[in-house]
N, C-alpha and C positions, 0 to 999 in steps of 0.2 A: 832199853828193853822193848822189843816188840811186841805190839797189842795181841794179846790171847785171851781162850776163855779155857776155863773147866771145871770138871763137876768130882764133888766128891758125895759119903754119904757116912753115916755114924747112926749108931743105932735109936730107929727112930725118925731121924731125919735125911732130908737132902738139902745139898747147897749147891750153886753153882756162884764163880766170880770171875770176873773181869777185869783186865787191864787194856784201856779204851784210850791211851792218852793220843796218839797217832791218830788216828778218826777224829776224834775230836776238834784236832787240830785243822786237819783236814775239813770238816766242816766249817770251822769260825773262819778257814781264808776263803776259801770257796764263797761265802755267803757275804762275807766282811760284816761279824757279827760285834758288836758290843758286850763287854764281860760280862754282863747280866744275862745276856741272849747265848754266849756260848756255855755261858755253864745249865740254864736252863734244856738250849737244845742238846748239847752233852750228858745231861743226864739222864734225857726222853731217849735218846738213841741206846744207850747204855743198857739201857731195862729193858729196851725193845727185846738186843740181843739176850739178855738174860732169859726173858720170858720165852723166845726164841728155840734156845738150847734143846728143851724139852720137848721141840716140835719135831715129828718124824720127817725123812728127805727131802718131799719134794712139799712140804708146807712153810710159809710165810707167816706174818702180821703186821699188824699193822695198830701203833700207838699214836692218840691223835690226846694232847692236852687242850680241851677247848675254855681259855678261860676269857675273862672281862678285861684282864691287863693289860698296858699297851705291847707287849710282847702279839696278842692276838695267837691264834691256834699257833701248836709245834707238833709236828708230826714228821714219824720216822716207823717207815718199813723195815723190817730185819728178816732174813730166812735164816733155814737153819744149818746151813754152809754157812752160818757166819760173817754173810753180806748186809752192811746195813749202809739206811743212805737217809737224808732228813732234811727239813728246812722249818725255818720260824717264820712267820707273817710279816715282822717288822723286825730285823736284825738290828738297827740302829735305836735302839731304848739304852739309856742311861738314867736311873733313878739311884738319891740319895741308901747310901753304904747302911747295914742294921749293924750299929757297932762295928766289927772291923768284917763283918759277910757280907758278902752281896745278896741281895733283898731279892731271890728269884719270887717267893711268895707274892707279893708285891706286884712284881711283875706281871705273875701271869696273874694273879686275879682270882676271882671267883668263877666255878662255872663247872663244867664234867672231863670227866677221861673217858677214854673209849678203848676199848682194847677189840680189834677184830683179827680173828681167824680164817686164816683161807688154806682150806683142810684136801682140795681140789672137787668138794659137792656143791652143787647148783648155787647152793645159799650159801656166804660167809656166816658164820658167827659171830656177834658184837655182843660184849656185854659193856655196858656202862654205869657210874656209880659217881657220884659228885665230888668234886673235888675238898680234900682236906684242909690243906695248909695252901697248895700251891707249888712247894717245895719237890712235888715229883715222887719221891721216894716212898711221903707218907699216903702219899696218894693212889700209888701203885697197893700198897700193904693193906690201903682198903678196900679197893678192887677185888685184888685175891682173897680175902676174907667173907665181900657180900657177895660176889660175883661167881668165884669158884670152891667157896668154903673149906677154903685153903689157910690155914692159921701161917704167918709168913710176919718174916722180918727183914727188912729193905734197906738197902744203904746205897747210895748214889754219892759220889763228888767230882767236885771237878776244879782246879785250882788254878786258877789264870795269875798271868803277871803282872807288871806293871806295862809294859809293852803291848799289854793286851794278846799274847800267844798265849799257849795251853801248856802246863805245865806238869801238870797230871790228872790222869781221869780214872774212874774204876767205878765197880760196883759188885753188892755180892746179894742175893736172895735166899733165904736158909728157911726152909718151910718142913713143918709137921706133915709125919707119915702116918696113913690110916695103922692106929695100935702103937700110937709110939708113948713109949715110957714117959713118962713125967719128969723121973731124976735126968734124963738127956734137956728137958727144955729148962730146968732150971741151972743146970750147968751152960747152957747156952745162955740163958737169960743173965748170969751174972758174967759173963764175958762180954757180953754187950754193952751191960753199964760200964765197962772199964775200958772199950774201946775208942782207940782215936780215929778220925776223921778219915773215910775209905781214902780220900785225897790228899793224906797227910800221909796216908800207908804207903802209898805210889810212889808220892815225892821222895819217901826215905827210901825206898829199893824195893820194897814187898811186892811180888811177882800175884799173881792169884793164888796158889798153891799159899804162899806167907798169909796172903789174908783170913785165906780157908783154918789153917792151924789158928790162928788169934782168934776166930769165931769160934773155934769144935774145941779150944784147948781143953785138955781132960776129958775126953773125947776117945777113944779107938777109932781111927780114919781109912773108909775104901776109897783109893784113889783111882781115878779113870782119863781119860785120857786129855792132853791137854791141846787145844787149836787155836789154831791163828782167826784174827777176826779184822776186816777192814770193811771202809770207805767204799763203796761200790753204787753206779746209778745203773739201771737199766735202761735210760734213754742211746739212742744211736741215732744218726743219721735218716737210717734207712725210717726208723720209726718217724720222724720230724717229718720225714715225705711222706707218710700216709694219714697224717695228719692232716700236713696241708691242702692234698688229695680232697679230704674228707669236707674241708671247708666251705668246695664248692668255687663252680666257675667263676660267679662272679666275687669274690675275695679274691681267687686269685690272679684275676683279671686286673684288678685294683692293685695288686702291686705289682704285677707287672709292668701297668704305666706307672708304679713309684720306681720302677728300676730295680727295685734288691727288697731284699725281704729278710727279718730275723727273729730268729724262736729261742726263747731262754728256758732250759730246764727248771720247772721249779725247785726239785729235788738235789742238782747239782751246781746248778749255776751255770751250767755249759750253755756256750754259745753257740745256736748252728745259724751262720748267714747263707743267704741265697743270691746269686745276681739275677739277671733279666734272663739269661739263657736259659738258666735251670729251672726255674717260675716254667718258663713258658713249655718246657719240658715238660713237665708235672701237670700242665691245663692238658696241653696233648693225649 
C-alpha cells in the first residue's frame, strides 16, 4: 500500500487519516533511528502532515516536540502537497520496553510542542502548549484544544519490527465543527473506545478511507479526495553553496587548506562533499 492521505466529513465533524508507513521508513534509514526514535519521529512527521492537510497551497508547518528526554527535540516540516521531511536530535536512544510498547513518553520527556504556521505573512504563527504524556498524539489533542479551541481526537502509531524497519504507520485527527451535534460525538466517542491501535489498522490492510469508516461508523460519510504523501527535503546542492558562501572568507579559506569540505542535511541526512577545487570556486 502506498502512503496517502484523505479527508472525509460526517455531520458535525471533520476527519482527515493517513497511511505514512513508506516515510516512515524512509526516515528511520536516512537518520539510522532506534525503535523508540522512529516511532516517536514517525509519529511527529505523521501529525505534521495531518495538521497540514487543512493548510491552503502554498502554506507549510512546522511541528517541533521540545522535550527533556534523551530523544532531545523532533521536528518535522510538512506542506500541504503532502511533503514532509524530519529529524530527531539523538536517533540512537534505547530505553527499557512499558510492557510490550515502546516507552516514546519516556523518551521524549517533559517539556512543550510548538506547532508553527508559515501562512507566506511577515510573521509565522506559533502556538505552543506543554506537553502531555510525551506520546505525541495526546499531545497534539492538547494543542488543538488550548491553542486553537478545536475539541479533536488524535491517533498516531507506528509499528516497528524486530529488525528494527517500519512496519506500519498511520494517523487520523477527527475534530468538532462549529454547531456540531452532540449525538455525532457520542457516536464517535464510542467507536473510539472500541478502536484498535492506528498501527495495528495498517498492519492488517486498512487504507485511510478503512480507518476513516471504523472512527465515523454509524455515521453518514462525505468523502473527498484521496493523495499520495512522502518523504521529501528541500536541501539541494545549489543551497549547501550559498551556505557556505555565506560563511565567509575565512572558513572557507580554512578548508580549503583542509582540502574538502562536508555538509550534512539535518533534515535528510544528505550528504554534500566538496573538494579543494570547488571550495575555492565558492571563495572566488
Amino acid at each position: 500500500m502506498r502512503d496517502h492521505i484523505m479527508k472525509a466529513t460526517a455531520p458535525g465533524v471533520r476527519i482527515v487519516a493517513a497511511v505514512t508507513t513508506q516515510l516512515v521508513e524512509e526516515a528511520r534509514r536516512r537518520h539510522d533511528c532506534f525503535p523508540v526514535v522512529a516511532a516517536a519521529l514517525g509519529r511527529t512527521m505523521t501529525v505534521a502532515l495531518l495538521l497540514a492537510a487543512n493548510l491552503k497551497t502554498e502554506e507549510s508547518l512546522t511541528v517541533r516536540i521540545a522535550g527533556d528526554g534523551p530523544i532531545g527535540d523532533i521536528v518535522a516540516d510538512a506542506t500541504a502537497h503532502g511533503t514532509v521531511r524530519g529529524y530527531a536530535k539523538n536517533p540512537h536512544v534505547d530505553i527499557p520496553l512499558r510492557g510490550k510498547k515502546l516507552d516514546v513518553g519516556a523518551a521524549v520527556g517533559q517539556g512543550n510542542v510548538y506547532v508553527t504556521r508559515f501562512t507566506g505573512l511577515k510573521q509565522p504563527f506559533t502556538g505552543n502548549v506543554p506537553l502531555v504524556s510525551g506520546e505525541i498524539a495526546e499531545d497534539i489533542t492538547s494543542y488543538l484544544a488550548v491553542s486553537e479551541q478545536t475539541p479533536s481526537s488524535v491517533a498516531l502509531g507506528v509499528l516497528v519490527c524486530p529488525d528494527m524497519t517500519v512496519a506500519a504507520a498511520g494517523g487520523f485527527i477527527v475534530q468538532a465543527l462549529p454547531g456540531h451535534e452532540e449525538k455525532s460525538l457520542q457516536v464517535i466517542e464510542a467507536n473510539l473506545a472500541n478502536l484498535a491501535p492506528v498501527s495495528q489498522m495498517v498492519d492488517e490492510g486498512k487504507d485511510a478511507a478503512g480507518i476513516i469508516q471504523a472512527v465515523l461508523q454509524g455515521l453518514p460519510i462525505t468523502w473527498y479526495d484521496r493523495a499520495g504523501i512522502a518523504f521529501q527535503c528541500l536541501c539541494s546542492r545549489e543551497k549547501v553553496h550559498n551556505v557556505l558562501i555565506s560563511l565567509g572568507k575565512a572558513e572557507l579559506g580554512d578548508m580549503i587548506a583542509e582540502g574538502k569540505a562536508e555538509v550534512c542535511c539535518h533534515f535528510c541526512a544528505e550528504k554534500y562533499q566538496f573538494n579543494r577545487q570547488e571550495l575555492e570556486a565558492l571563495l572566488k
